[in-house]
Backbone as JSON Lines, residues from 0, in Angstrom:
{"i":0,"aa":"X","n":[0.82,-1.19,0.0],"ca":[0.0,0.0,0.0],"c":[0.86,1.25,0.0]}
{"i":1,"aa":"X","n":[1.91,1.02,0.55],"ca":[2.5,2.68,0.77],"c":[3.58,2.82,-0.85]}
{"i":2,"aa":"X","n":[3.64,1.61,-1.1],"ca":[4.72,1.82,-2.63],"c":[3.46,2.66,-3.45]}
{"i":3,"aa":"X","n":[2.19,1.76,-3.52],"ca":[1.13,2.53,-4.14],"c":[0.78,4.13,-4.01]}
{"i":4,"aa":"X","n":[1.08,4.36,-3.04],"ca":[1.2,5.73,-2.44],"c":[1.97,6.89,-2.87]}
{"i":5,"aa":"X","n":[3.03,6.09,-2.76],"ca":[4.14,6.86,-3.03],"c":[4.23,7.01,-4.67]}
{"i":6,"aa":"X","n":[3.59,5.84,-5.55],"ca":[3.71,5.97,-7.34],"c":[2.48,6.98,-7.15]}
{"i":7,"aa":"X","n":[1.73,7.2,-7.11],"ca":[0.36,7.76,-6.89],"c":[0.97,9.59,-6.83]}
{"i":8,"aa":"X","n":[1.86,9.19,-5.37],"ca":[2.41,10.75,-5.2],"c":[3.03,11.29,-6.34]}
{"i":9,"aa":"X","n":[4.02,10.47,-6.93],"ca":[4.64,11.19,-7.89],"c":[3.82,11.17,-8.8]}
{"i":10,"aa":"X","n":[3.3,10.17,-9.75],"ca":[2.21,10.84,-10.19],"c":[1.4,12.23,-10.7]}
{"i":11,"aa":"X","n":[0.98,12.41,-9.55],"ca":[0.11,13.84,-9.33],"c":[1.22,14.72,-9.36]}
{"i":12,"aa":"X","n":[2.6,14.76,-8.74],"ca":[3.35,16.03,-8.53],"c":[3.56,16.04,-10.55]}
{"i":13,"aa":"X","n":[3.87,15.56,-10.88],"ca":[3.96,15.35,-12.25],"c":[3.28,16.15,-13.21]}
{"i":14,"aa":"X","n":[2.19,15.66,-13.0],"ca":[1.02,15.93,-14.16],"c":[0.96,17.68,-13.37]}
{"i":15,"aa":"X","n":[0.58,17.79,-11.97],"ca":[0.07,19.18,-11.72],"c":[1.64,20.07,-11.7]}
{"i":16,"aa":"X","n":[2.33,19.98,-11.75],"ca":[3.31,21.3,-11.57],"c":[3.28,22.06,-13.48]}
{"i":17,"aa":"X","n":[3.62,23.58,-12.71],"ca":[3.1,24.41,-13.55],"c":[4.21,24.72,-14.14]}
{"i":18,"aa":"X","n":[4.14,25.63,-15.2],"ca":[5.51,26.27,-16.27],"c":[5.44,25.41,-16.99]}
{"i":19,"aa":"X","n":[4.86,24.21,-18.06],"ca":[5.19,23.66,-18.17],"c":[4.5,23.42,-19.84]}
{"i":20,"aa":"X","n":[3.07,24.07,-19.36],"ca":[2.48,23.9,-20.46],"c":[1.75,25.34,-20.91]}
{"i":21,"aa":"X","n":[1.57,25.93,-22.24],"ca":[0.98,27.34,-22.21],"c":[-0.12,27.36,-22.88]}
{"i":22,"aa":"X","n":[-0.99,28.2,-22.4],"ca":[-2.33,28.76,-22.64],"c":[-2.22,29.74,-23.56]}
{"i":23,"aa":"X","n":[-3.08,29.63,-24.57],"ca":[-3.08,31.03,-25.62],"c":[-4.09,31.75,-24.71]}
{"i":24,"aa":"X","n":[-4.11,33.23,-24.49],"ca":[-4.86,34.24,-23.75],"c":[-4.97,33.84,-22.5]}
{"i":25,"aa":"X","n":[-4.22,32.29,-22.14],"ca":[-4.79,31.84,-20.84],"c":[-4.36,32.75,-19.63]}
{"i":26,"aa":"X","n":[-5.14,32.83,-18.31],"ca":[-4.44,33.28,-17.04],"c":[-5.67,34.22,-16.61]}
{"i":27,"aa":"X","n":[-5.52,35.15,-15.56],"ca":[-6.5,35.82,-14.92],"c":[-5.7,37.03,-16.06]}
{"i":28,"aa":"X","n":[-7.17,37.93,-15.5],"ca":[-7.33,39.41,-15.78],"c":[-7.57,40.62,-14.55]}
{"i":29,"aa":"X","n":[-7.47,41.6,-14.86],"ca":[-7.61,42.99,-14.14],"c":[-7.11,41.97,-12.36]}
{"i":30,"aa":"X","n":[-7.99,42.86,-11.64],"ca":[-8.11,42.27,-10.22],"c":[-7.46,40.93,-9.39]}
{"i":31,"aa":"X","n":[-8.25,39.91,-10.68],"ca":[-7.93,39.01,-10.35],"c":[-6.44,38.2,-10.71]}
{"i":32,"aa":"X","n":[-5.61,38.73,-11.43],"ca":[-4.33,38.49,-11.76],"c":[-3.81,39.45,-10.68]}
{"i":33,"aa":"X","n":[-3.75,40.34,-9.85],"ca":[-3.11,40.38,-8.89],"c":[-3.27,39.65,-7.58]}
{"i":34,"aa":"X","n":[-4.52,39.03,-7.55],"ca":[-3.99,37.8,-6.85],"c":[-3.53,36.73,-6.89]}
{"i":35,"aa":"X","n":[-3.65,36.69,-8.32],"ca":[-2.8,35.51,-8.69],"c":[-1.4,35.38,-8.8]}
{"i":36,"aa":"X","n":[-1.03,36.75,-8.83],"ca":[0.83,36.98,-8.41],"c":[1.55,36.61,-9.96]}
{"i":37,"aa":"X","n":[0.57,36.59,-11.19],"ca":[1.2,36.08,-12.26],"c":[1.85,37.35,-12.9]}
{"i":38,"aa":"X","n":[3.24,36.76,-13.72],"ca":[4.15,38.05,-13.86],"c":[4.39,37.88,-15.35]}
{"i":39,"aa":"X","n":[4.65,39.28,-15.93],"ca":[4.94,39.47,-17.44],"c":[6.23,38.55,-17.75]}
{"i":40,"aa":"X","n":[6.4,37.67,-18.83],"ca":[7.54,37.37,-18.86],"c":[8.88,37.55,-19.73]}
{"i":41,"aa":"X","n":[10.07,37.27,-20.03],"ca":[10.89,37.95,-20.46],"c":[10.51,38.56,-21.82]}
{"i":42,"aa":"X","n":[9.87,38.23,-22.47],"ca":[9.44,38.9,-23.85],"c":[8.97,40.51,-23.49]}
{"i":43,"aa":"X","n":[7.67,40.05,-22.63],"ca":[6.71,41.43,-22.36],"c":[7.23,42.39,-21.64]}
{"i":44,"aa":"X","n":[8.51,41.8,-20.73],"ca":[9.48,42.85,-20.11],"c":[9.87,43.6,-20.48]}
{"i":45,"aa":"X","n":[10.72,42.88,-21.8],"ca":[12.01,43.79,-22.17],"c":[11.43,44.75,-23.38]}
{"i":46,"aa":"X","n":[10.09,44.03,-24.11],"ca":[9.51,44.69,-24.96],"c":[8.26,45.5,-25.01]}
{"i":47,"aa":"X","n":[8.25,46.24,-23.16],"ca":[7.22,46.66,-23.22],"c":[6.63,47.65,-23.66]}
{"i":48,"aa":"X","n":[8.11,48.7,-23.8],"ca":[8.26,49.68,-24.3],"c":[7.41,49.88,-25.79]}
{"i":49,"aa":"X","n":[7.4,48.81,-26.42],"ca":[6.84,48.74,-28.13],"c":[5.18,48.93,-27.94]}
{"i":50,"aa":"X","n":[4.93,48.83,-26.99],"ca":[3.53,48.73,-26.59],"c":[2.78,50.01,-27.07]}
{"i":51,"aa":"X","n":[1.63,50.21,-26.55],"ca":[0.85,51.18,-26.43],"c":[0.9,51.88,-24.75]}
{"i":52,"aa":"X","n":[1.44,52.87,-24.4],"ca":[1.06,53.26,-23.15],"c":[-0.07,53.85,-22.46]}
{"i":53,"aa":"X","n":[-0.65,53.08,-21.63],"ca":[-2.42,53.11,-21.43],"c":[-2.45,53.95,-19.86]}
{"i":54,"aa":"X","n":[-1.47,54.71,-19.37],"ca":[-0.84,55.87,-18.72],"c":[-1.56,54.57,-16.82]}
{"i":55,"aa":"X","n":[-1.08,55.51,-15.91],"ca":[-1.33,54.75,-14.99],"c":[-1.75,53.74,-14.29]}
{"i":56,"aa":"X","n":[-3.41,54.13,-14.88],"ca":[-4.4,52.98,-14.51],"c":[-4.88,52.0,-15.26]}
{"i":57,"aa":"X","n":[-5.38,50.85,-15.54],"ca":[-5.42,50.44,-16.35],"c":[-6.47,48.87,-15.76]}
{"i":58,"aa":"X","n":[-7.63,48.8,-16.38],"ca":[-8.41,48.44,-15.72],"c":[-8.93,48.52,-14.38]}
{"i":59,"aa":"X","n":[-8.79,49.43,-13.91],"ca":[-8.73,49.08,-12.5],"c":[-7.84,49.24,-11.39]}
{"i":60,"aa":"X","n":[-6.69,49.09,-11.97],"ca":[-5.33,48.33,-11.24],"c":[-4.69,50.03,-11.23]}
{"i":61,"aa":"X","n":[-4.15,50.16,-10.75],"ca":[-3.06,51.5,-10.51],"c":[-1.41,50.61,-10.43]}
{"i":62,"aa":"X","n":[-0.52,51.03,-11.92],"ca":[0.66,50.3,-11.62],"c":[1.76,51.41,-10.88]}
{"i":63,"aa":"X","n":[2.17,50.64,-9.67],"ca":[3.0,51.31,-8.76],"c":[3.86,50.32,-8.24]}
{"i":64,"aa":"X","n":[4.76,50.72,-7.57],"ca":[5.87,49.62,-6.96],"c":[5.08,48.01,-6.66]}
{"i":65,"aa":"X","n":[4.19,48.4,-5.96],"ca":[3.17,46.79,-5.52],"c":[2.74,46.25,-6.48]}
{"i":66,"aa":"X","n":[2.67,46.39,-8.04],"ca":[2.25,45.69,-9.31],"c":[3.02,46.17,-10.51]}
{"i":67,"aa":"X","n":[4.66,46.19,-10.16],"ca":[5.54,46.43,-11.14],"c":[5.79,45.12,-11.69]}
{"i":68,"aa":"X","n":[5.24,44.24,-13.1],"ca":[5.81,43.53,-13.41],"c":[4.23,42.49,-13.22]}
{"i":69,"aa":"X","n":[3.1,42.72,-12.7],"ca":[1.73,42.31,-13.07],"c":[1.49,42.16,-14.5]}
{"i":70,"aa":"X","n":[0.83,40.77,-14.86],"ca":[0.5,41.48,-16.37],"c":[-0.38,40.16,-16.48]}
{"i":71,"aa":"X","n":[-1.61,40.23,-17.51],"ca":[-1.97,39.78,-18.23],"c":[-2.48,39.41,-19.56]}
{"i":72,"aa":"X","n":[-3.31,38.42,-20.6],"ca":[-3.71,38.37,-21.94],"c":[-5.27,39.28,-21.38]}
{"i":73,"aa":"X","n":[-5.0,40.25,-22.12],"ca":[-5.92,41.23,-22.42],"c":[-6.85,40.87,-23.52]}
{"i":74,"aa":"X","n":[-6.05,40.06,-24.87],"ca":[-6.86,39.37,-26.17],"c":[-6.11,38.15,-26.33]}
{"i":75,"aa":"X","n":[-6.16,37.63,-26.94],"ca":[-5.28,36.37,-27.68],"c":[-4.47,36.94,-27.96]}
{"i":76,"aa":"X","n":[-3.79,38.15,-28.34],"ca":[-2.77,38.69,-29.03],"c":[-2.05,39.89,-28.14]}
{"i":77,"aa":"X","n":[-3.27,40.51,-27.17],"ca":[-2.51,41.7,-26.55],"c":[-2.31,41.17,-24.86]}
{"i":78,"aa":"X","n":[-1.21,41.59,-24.61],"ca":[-0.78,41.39,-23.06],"c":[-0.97,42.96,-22.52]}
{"i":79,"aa":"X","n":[-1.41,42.92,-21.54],"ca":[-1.31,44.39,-20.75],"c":[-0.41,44.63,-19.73]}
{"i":80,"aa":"X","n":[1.12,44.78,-19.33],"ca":[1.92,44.75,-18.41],"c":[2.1,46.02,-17.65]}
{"i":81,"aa":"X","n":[2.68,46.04,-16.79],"ca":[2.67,47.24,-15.18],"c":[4.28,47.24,-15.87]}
{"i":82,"aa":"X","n":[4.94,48.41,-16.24],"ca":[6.23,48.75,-16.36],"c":[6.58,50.19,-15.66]}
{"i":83,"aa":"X","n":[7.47,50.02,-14.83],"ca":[7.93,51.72,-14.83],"c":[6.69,52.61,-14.24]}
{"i":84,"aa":"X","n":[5.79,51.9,-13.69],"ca":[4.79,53.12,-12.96],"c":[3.7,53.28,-14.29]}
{"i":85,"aa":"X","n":[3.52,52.62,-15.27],"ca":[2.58,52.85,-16.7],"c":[2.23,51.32,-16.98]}
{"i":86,"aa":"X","n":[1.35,51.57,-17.32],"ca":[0.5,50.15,-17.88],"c":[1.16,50.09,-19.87]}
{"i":87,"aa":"X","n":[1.17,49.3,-20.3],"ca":[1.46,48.78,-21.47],"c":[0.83,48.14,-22.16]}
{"i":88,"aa":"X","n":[0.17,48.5,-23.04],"ca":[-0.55,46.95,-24.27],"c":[0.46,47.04,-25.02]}
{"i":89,"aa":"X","n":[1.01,45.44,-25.49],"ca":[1.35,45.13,-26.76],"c":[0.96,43.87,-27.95]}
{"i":90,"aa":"X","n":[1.13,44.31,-28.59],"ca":[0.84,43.01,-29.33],"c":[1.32,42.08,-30.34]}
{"i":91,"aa":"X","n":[0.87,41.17,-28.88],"ca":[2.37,40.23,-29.51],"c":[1.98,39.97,-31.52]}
{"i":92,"aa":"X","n":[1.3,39.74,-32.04],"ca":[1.07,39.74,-33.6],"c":[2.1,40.35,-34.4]}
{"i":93,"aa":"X","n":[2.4,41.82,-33.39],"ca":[2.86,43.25,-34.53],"c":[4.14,42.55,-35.13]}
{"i":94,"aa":"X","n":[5.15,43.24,-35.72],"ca":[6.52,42.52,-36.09],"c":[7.4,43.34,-35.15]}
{"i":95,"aa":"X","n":[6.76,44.27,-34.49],"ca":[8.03,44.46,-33.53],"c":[8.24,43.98,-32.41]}
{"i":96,"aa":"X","n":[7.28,43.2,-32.17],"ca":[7.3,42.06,-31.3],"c":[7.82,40.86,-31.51]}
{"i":97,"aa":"X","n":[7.52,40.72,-32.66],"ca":[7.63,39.2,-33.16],"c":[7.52,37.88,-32.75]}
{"i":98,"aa":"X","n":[6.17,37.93,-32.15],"ca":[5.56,36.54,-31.56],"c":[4.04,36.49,-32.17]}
{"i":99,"aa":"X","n":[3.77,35.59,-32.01],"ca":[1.38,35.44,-32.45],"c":[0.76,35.76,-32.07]}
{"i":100,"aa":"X","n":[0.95,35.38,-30.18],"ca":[0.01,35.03,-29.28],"c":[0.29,35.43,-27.65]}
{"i":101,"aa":"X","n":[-1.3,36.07,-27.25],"ca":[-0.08,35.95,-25.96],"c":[-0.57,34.95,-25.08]}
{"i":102,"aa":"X","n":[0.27,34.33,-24.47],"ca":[0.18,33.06,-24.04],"c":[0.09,33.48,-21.73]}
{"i":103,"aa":"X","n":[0.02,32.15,-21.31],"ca":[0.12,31.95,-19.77],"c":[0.42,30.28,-20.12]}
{"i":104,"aa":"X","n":[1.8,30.45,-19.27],"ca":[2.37,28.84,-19.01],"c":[1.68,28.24,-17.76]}
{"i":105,"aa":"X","n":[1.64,29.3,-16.84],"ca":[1.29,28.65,-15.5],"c":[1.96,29.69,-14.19]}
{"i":106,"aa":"X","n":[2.9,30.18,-14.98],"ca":[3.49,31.11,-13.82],"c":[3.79,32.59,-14.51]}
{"i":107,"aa":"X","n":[3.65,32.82,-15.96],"ca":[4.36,34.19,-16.65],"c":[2.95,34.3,-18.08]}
{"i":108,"aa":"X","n":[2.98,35.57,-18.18],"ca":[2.34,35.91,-19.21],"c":[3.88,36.42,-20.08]}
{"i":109,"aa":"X","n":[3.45,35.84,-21.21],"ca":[4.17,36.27,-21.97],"c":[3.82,36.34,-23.71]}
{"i":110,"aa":"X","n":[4.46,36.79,-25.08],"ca":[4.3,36.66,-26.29],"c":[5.07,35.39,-26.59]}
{"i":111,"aa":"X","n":[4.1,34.55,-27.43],"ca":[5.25,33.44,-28.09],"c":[4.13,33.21,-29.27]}
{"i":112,"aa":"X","n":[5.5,32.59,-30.48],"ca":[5.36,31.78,-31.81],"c":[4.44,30.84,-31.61]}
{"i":113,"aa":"X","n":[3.53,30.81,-32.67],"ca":[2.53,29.96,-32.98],"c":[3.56,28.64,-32.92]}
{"i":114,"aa":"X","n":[4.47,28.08,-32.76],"ca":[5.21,26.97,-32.69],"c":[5.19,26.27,-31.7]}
{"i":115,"aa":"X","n":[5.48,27.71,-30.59],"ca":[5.74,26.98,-29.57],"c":[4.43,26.73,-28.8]}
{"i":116,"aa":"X","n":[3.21,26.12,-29.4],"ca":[2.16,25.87,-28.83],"c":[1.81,24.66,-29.3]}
């Protein structure tokens, strides 16, 4: 019984741990992505700048030190990230992005290639 247990355990740690697999548009929005603690990821970081700047507030949310680096899929294509005290849309589609989609693995919003899905 306890070998059963223990295949069982690993198992489940297996199948449920996150990062692993990505969601097109998947993940929370406004409110509820700050409790979910989910963060822009290296794409939407470094390229947030290419965005649209949607000035402080932005749904709801006020980006300030406590939600620097918040972000979620706003569309299948646009991510909305907290940079620098300013909210950001971009989209991942454009070519200055150069990704499809914006995706949620499980722990990061980010832009990625129709490939890597």
């Amino acid at each position: 019984m306890i070998r059963f247990t223990c295949l069982l355990c690993v198992v489940v740690a297996a199948c449920s741990s996150s990062g692993g697999s990505k969601t097109k548009g998947g993940g929370s929005t406004g409110a509820s992505a700050m409790s979910s603690g989910q963060k822009a990821g290296g794409n939407a970081e470094s390229d947030h700048s290419k965005g649209t700047d949607s000035g402080a507030t932005y749904d709801g949310i006020t980006c300030d030190s406590s939600t620097e680096g918040l972000a979620w899929c706003d569309s299948a294509t646009n991510i909305a990230v907290c940079a620098g005290g300013e909210w950001w849309v971009l989209d991942c589609s454009s070519d200055a992005i150069g990704g499809d989609f914006c995706g949620d693995d499980g722990e990061t919003i980010d832009c990625y290639a129709s490939d890597e899905f």
